[in-house]
N, C-alpha and C positions, 0 to 999 in steps of 0.2 A: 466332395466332402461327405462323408458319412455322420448319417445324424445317430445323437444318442439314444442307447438303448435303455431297455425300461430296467435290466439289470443297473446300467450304471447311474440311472437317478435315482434309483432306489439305496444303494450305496452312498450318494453325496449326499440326497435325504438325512439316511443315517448320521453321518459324518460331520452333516451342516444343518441343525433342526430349525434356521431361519429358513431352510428351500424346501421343507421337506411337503411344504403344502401343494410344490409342483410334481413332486416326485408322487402323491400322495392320485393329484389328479389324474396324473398320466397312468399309474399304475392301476387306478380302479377305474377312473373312468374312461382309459384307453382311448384316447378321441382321435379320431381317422388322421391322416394328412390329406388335405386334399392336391393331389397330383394329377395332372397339373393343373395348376390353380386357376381358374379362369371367371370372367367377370361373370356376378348373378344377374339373369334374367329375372329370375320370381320369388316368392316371398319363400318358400323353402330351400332353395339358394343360401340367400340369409341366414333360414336358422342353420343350415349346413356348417358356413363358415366359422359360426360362433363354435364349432366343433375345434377349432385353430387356437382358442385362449383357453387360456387353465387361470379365468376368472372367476371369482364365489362370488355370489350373489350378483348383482347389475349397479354397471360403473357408468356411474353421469357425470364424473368429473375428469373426462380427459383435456378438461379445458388446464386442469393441472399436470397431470402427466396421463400419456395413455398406456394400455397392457400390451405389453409386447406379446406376439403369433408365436407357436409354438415354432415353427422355423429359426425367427429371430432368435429366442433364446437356444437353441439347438447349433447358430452360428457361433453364438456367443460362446457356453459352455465349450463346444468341441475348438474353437480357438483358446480360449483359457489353458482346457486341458495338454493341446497338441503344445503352445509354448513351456509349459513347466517340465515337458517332457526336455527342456534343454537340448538336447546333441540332434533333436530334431524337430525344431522347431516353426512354426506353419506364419507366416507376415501376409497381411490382408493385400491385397492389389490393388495399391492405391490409387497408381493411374486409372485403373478401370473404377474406381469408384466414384471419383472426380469427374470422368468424365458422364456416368450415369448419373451423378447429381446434379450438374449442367445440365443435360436432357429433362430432366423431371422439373426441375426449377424453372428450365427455360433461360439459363445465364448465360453470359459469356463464356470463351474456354478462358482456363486460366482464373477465373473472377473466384473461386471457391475456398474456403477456409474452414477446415472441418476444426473447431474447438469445444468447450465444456456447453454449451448454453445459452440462449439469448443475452442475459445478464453480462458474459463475459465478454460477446461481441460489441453489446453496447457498452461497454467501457474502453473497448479497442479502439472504437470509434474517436470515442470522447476523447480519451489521452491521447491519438494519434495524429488528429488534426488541429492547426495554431487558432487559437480564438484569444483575444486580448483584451484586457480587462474592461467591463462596457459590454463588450460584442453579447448580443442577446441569442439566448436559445430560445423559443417559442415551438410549448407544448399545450395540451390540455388536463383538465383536472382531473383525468380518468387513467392517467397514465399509470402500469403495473411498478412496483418496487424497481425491478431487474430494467426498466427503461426511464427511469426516471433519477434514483441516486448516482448514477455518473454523472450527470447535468449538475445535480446538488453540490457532489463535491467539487468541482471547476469553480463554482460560487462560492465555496469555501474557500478553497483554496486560493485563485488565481481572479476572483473579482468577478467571474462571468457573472452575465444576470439571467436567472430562469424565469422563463413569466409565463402562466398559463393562462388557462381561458376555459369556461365551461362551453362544452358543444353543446349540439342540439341533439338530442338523443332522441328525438323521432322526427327526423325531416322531413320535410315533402320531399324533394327532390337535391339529385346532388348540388344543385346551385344552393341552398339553403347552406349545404356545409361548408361546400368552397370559401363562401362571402363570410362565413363566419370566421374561417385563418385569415383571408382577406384584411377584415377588419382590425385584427392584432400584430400586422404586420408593422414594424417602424422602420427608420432608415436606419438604427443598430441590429437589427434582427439578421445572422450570420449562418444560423440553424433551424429548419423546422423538424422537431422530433416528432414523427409521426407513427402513432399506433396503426397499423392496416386492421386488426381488428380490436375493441376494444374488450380488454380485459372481464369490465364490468357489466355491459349488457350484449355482449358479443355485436354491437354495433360494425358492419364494416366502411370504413370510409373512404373514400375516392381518390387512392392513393396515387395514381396515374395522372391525376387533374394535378394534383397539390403539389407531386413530383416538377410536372411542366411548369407550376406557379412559380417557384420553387428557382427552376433556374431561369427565367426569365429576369428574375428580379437578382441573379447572381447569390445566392440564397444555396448553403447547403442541405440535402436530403436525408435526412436518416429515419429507416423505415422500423419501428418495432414490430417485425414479422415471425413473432412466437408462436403464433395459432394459427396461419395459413396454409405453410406445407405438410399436405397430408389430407387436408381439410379442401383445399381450393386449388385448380388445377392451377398452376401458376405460369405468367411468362415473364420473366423478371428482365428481360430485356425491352419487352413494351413497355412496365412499369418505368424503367430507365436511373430508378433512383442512383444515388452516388451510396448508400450505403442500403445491406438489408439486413437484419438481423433476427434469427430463427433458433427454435429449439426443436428439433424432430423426433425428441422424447414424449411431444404432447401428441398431436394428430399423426404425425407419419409410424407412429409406433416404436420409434427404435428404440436402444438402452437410456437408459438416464444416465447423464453425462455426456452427450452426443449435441453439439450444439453448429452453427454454420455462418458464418459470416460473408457476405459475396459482397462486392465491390466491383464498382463501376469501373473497368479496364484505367482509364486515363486520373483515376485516385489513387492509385495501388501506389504510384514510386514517393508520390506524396504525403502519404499517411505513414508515421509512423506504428512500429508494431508495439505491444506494451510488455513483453519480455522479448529480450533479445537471443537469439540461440541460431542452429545453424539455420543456412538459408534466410536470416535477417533483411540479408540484403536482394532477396529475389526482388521479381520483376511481375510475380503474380501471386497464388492467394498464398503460398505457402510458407510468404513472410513473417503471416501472424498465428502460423501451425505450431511450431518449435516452441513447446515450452517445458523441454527435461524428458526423464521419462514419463511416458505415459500408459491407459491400458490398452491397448492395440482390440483387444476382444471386445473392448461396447464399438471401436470401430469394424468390427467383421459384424457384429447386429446391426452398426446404423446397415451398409452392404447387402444385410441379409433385407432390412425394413424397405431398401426403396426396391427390391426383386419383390417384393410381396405384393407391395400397391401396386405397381408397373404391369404387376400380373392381371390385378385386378382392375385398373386402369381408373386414371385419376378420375375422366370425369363422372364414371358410374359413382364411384364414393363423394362427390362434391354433391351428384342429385342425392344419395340415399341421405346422406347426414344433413346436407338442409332440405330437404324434404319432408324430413323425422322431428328438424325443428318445427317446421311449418305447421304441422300437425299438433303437434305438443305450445305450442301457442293458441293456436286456432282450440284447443280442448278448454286451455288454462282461462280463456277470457270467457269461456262459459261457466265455471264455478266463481260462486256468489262471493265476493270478501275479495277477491284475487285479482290485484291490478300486475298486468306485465311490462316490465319497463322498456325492453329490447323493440327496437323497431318495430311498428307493423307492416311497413311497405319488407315484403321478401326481396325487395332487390339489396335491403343494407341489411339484412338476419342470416348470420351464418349458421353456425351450426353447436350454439350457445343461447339461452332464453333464461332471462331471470326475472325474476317479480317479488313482491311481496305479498301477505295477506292480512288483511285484517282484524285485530283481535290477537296476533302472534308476532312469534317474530323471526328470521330467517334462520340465529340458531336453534330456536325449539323446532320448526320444521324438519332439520339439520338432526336435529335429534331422532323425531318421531318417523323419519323414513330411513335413518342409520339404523334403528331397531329392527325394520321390515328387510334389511339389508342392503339398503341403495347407499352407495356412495357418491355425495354431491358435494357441491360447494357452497360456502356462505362469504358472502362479498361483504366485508364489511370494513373495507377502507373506508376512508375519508368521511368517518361517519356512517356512511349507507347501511343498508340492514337488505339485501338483496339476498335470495337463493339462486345460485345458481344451475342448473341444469343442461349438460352435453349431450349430441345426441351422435354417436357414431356407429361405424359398421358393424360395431357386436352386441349396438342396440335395436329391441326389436319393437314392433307395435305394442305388444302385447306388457313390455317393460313401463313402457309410457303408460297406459291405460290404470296401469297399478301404480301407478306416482300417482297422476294426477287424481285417482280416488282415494290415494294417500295425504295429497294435498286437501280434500276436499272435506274429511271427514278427522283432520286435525285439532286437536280441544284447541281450545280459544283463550 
């Protein structure tokens, strides 16, 4: 595949002045590729790689979407453009991609569903499998939009009942969480809808335990797994769940609109798909793939996104970005006013930290480091007034340091 040249992003630039800010980086700031790509040993490693994004300023919120490597979009683009070339037209290799995402996930063969997003999986889920009116889903009160309104509407519509429960967001240890679903468990409960990380204070929770709770008790699994791939080296076969649902537009970097559903080999003929189209009736992930045309080119980036990490090798990025958390906590409980909500034990802090501070509040924070040029997050479901903060592979020490005296030195 031949990547694009700096003539032709400067052309599309032109052409399309919503891109022109890639065409803008690349052109002035000419950033290497690194060939071939291999994992960093040291901290200039690091700043190397960030040489890979055509990011402005420093992004702390890939807990919402992360920036695609200049490769990825270079897959992207030169699939867009090879298909409109019509009479010769370029289709991603989808068995090889299937099967590369089985290896990086750790899945099943066959178990794979490449569609739009977490949101769309978990609805696949929800309208796929029979629950009758009574049968309870049991979640928590931390749950993101995208895993939680398909529960809601089955409650609207079809009588289910949603019941959640507040965790404990700083536990001692995993037993503290386990006994906390434990305890909301009834004998109508048919679903646990589980966050693997939560949205809110990047809490991760003991999904493998809850999985086995799960079916022992005859109890379906559905995993909301938007924030792990990419983030945590994963084996979704140990996890075991019957459902997992991911978006690899946040941490694994791919396009937006790249989403993944895997399924437990022995739920696939039993779940229905939520549009029907060819291949409905398969026997693996591809039943719930078919929905019309689609864009084939954020599928050659997600293709490009898991050759990037793979290169880079999952578990160097699970140390650097909770590692980078660890840090950027450990800083954050040293300034005066700043409580952090996110775990303190590192073995449930992924690679998300959020807090509050005193005297403000998570959007004027939100404010006053969008000025300095950080893009973060402010949590402010359910109430909450958190900021959030991500810390991933094109974030550096020195990004952190400049938050956190950004945090520090915030009016009040």
């Amino acid at each position: 595949m031949s990547g694009i040249t700096r003539r032709e992003l400067l052309a599309l630039g032109a052409a399309l002045p919503g891109f022109g800010g890639v065409a803008r980086a690349h052109a002035i700031a000419s950033p290497p590729r690194v060939a071939p790509l291999r994992p960093p040993r040291s901290e200039p490693d690091w700043e190397a790689l960030r040489h890979q994004f055509v990011i402005e300023g420093v992004h702390l919120n890939t807990g919402t979407y992360g920036a695609c490597p200049i490769p990825v979009l270079e897959a992207t683009i030169h699939h867009l453009r090879a298909f409109e070339r019509i009479t010769r037209q370029e289709h991603p290799d989808l068995p090889a991609l299937h099967a590369a995402l089985e290896r990086f996930l750790g899945a099943w063969p066959g178990s794979v569903a490449i569609v739009r997003n977490t949101t769309e999986a978990m609805n696949i889920v929800a309208n796929g499998i029979t629950l009758a009116p009574g049968d309870e889903v049991l979640t928590t009160t931390h749950e993101h939009i995208g895993g939680r309104c398909c529960w809601e509407l089955l409650a609207a519509r079809r009588g289910v009942v949603l019941r959640t429960f507040d965790p404990p967001l700083d536990p001692a240890d995993e037993d503290d969480l386990v006994a906390a679903w434990v305890r909301q468990i009834t004998p109508r409960t048919r679903v646990l809808s589980i966050s693997h990380v939560l949205f809110t204070t990047g809490m991760i929770q003991p999904v493998a335990r809850l999985v086995r709770l799960a079916r022992e008790r005859g109890i379906i699994s559905v995993i909301d797994g938007a924030h792990p791939p990419g983030m945590l080296a994963l084996d979704l076969q140990a996890i075991d769940a019957d459902y997992y649902a991911s978006s690899p537009h946040k941490w694994l970097l791919a396009p937006k609109g790249t989403g993944l559903l895997v399924t437990r080999p022995d739920r696939l003929a039993t779940t229905w798909p939520l549009i029907a189209s060819g291949d409905w009736e398969a026997d693996d992930g591809r039943r719930f793939e078919h929905a019309g045309t689609g864009n084939e080119s954020l599928v050659a980036g997600l293709a490009a996104a898991v050759a990037f990490q793979e290169a880079l090798g999952r578990e160097v990025i699970e140390a650097r970005a909770r590692g980078l958390a660890t840090a950027l906590h450990e800083a954050l409980v040293r300034v005066p006013g700043v409580h952090v909500v996110s775990p303190r034990s590192s073995r449930f802090r992924s690679a998300m930290v959020a807090f509050t501070r005193e005297g403000t509040t998570a959007e004027a924070l939100q404010r006053h480091l969008g000025r300095a040029g950080f893009r973060t997050r402010r949590i402010a479901e359910f109430g909450l007034e958190y900021l959030r903060l991500s810390t991933h592979l094109y974030v550096l020490p020195r990004d952190l340091e400049r938050a956190v005296a950004l945090v520090a030195d915030a009016p009040r």
